[in-house]
N, C-alpha and C positions, 0 to 999 in steps of 0.2 A: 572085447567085442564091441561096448556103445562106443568105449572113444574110438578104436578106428573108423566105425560109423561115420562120428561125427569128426574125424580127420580128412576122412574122406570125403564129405560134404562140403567142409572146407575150405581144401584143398583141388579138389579137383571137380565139383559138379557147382562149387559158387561161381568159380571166375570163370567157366564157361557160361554159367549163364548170363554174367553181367559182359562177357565178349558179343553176346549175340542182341541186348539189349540195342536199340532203334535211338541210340544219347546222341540228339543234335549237338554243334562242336560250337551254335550262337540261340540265343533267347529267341529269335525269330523263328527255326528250325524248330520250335517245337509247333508254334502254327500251322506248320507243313506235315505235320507226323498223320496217318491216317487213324482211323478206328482201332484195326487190327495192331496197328505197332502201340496204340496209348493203350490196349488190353496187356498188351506185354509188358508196357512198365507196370501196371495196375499193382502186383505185387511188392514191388518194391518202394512205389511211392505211400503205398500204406506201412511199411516194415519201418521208412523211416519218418511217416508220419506217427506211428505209435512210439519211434522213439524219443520225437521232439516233445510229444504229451508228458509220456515217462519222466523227461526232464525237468518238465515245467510244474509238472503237477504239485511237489513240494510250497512253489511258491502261490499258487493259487490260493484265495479265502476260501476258507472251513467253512460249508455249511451245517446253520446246529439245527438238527431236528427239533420240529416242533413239539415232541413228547418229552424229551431229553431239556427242555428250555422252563426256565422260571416263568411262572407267573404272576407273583406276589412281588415287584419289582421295591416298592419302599414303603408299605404300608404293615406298622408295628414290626418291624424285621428285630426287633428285639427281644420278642414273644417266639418260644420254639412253635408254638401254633396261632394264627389269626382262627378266633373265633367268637363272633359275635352273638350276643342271646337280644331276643328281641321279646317283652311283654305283648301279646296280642291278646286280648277277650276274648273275639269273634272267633277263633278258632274251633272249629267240631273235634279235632283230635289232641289232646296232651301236648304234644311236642311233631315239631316237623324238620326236617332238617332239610335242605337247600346247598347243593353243590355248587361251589365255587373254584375248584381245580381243572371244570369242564372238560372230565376223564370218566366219570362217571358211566354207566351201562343205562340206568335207570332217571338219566337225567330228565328233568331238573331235580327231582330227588336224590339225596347222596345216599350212595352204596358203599363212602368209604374208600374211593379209587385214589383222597388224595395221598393217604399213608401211602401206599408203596410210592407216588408220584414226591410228595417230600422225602421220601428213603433216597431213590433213584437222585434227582436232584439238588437237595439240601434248603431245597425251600421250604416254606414254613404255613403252606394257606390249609386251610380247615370251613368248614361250612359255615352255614348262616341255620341261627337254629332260634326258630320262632317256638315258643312258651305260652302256652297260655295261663293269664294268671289265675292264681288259686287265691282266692278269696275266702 
């Protein structure tokens, strides 16, 4: 039942509709074509504009998502995690930690967004984590 459908499609309702298509027989002719005959190609000059896309699209440049993309590009890339501690005095609290993956919810304090972003990745950044010293 679909393939004769689509035999019949085919077969006999395509090449009538490309017999009745408005195709100048010179480059100039299509200058001449009105409104109502360039509605008539409209179909088909999109069928086979999607299949010129189709073809090309392989050789097109990949765009890489910005979430999907390194951060930490050559800094300690030998360390599974960059993180740096810093001695502060002046600090009011214990310890503060500072996002560097800029994934974070609760930025500029880290919430820890960058683990899943070095799992997803294979990067390796980690926060900045200010100490204050104990004396």
């Amino acid at each position: 039942m679909v393939l004769e459908t689509i035999a019949k499609i085919i077969k006999v309702q395509l090449p009538a509709y490309l017999k009745r298509l408005p195709l100048p027989e010179t480059i100039g002719g299509f200058a001449r074509l009105t409104v109502s005959e360039w509605l008539r190609l409209l179909p088909l000059l999109g069928i086979l504009a999607l299949l010129g896309y189709l073809t090309i699209r392989p050789f097109l440049p990949k765009k890489k998502k910005q979430k999907d993309s390194l951060i930490n590009l050559k800094i300690q890339k030998e360390n599974p995690k960059v993180m740096n501690e810093i001695d502060i005095e002046d600090l009011n609290s214990a310890n503060v930690c500072y996002c560097r993956c800029w994934r974070s919810k609760t930025f500029p304090v880290c919430d820890k967004s960058h683990l899943k972003h070095n799992e997803l990745t294979g990067d390796n950044v980690g926060p900045l984590i200010l100490k204050k010293k104990m004396v």
